[in-house]
N, C-alpha and C positions, 0 to 999 in steps of 0.2 A: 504493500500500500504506500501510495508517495504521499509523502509531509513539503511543507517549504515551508522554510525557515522566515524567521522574522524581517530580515531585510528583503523579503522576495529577491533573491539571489539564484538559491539553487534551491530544490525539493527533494528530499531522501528519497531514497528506495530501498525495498528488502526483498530478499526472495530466497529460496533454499534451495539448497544444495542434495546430490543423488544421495548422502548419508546424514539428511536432516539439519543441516546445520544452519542458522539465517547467517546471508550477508549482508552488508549494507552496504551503500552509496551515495552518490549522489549525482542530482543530474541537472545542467545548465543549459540556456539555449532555448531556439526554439524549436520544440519537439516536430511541428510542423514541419521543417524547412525541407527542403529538398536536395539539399548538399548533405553530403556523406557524414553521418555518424563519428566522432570521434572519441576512441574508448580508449581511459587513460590507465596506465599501469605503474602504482608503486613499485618502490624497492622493497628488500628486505623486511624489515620491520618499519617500512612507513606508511602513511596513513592517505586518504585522499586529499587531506590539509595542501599536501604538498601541491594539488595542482588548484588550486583554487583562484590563486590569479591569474595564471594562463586561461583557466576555462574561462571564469568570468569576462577576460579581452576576449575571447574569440567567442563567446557566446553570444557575445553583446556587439559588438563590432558590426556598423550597416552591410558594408561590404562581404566580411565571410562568416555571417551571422552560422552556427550550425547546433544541434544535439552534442551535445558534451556530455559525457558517462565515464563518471568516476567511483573506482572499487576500493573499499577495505577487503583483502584478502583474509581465510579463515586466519583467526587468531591476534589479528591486528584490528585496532580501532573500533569501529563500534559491534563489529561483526562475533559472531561466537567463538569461545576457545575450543581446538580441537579435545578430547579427552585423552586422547592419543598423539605424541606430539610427533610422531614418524609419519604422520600423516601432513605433512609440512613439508612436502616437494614443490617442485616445478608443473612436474606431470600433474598432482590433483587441483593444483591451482589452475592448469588452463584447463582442466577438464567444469573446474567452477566459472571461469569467467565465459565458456561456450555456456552452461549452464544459467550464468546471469543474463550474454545477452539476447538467449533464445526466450526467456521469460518477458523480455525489454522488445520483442519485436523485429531486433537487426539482422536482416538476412546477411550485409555483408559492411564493413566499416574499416575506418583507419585504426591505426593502433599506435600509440604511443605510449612506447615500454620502458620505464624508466630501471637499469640495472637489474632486479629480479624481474622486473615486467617484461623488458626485451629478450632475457632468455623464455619468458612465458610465449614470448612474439614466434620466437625461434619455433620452438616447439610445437602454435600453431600450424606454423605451415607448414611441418609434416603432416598433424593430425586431423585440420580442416581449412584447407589452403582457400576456400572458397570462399569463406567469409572475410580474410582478409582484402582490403581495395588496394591496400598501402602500410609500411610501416617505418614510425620514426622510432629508430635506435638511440635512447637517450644514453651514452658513454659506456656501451656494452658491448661485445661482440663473441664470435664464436669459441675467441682464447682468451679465457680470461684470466690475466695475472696472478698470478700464486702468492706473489707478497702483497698485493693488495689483498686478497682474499682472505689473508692472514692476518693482516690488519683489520680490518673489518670483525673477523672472530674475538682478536684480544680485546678491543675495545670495548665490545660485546659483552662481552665476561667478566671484563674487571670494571664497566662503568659504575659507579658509583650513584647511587639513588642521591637529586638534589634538594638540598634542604630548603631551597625558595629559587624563584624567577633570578636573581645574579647567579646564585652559585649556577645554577643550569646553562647559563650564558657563558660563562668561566670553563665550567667543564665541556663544550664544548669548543670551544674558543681551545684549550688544551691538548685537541686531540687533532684538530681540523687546520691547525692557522697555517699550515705549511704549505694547504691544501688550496687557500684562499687567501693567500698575504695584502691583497687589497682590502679585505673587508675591513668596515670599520663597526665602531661599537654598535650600531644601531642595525647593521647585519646578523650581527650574531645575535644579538636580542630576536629579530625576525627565525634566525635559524634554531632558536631552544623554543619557540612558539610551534614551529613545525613539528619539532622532533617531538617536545611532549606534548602532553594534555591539560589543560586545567585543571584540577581536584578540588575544588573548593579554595583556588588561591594558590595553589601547591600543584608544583611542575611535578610527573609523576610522568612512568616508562607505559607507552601506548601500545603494547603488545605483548601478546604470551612470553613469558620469560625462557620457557621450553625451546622457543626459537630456536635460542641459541646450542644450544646440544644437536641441531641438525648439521652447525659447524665441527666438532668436536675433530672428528674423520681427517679434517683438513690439516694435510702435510706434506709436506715434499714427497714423502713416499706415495702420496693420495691425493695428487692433485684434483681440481675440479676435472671433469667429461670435458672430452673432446663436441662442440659446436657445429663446428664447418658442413656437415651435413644437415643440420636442422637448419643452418645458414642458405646454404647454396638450392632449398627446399623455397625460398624468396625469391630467388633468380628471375624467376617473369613478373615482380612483384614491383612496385615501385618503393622505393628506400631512400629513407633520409639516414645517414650517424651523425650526430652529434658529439661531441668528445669534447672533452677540459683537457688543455696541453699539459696541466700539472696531474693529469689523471693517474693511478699505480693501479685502475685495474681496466683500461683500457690502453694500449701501447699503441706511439704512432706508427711499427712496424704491422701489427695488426690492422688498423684502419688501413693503413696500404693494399695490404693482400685482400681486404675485404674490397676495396675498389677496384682491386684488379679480377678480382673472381664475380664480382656483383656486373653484369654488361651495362647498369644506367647506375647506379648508386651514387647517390648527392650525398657529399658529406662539409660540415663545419665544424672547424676548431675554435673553442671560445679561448681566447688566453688568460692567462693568468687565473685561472678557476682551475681546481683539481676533482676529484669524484663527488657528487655530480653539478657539472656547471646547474648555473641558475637558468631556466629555459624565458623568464624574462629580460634575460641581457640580451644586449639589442641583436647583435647576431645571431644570435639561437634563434631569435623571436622572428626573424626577417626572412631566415632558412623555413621555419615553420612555416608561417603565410603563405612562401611562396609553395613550397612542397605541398598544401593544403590544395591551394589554388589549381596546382598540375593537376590531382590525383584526381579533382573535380571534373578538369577540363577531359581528361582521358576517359573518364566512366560517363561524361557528359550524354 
């Protein structure tokens, strides 16, 4: 059942999942339009917060007004925790977001996958290549760096619960600055608003803690899966990558091979931004429009 929020912005949605679970979302736009669907995908443990100003511009926007569909994956955000937390793959997560948007009506749409979302993108187009129209690749691709992915686990594990809105600003600011040497304080502030939740005044962790134990495995000895075929399953597909030059889990020797194996693949570098640029800096946002605009004109 969709709700909309008190600023008419966006309207939630819920629907459940093949082993009963509700998810949630949200959705921007006009459901009407007739421009293509676009279905946004978190990372890891984040939430659909993250794309909230991206949809809002493009949903609202005269020119590429469209349907914007934004998911909390099981276990993150508002959506249910699994009871089971091995049930926190890739595979059952795109098997929920076909699940979400066959419930929402989308025969076939864009997809923009941000780091666990794009591998969920990958994954589609082996398993139902036909709903995708188009995908943008938010700073993910078929090899994904092993010391980022490492990183990502420690910080994981040893983050520290924050005692109020600075410390959370702090402590990420702590783990990230290397990542994003531009930012200045009023980023970071924006960036611990993403990352947690409100609690009653108190920043708090917006996802299954169990999360993290699907990292465990990860090692040199254990790298992440090989990609390139869930990749190269895009080939006739239309593709954006996006990437942060400061990124450690996407490399620019990868983004190469992915442009030379992909025959049309549009790709942007944001600078100075490491894992994941911001998709409202101006270049990301200028790649998007126009990659939106193409996938339009092509399905037109």
């Amino acid at each position: 059942m969709a709700q909309t929020n008190s600023q008419d912005i966006w309207r939630e949605f819920s629907c459940r999942t093949q082993d009963d679970l509700l998810l949630c979302g949200r959705e921007y736009g006009n459901a009407l339009s007739t421009k293509l669907p676009l279905v946004c995908l978190p990372g890891l443990t984040r939430s659909v917060r993250d794309f909230d100003a991206l949809a809002n511009y493009l949903g609202h926007h005269h020119e590429i007004s469209r349907r914007i569909i934004t998911l909390d994956y099981r276990g993150r955000g508002k959506s249910d925790y699994d009871k089971d937390w091995t049930n926190y793959t890739p595979l059952n997560e795109a098997y929920d977001v076909l699940a979400v948007t066959t419930a929402l009506g989308l025969e076939d749409f864009i997809l923009l996958g941000t780091s666990r979302g794009g591998i969920i993108a990958m994954l589609l187009g082996s398993l139902r290549p036909t709903v995708l129209a188009g995908v943008i690749l938010h700073d993910i691709g078929p090899t994904i760096d092993l010391q980022g992915l490492i990183k990502i686990k420690n910080y994981l594990q040893r983050m520290p619960s924050p005692k109020n809105w600075q410390d959370a600003t702090e402590i990420l600011k702590s783990v990230h600055h290397s990542s994003f040497p531009n930012y200045q304080e009023e980023d970071w502030q924006k960036a611990a608003r993403l990352t947690f939740k409100d609690d009653d005044g108190k920043p708090v962790f917006d996802f299954d803690v169990n999360l993290t134990k699907t990292l465990l495995s990860i090692s040199a000895d254990n790298p992440p899966p090989n990609l390139w075929p869930n990749f190269m399953s895009l080939s006739g597909k239309p593709v954006l990558t996006i990437r942060g030059a400061l990124s450690d889990l996407l490399s620019s020797e990868t983004l190469e091979m992915m442009d030379k194996t992909h025959p049309t693949m549009q790709k942007v570098t944001v600078e100075n931004q490491g894992h994941v640029p911001n998709l409202m800096d101006e270049k990301a946002l200028a790649a998007i429009e126009e990659f939106l605009k193409s996938v339009d004109e092509h399905n037109g």
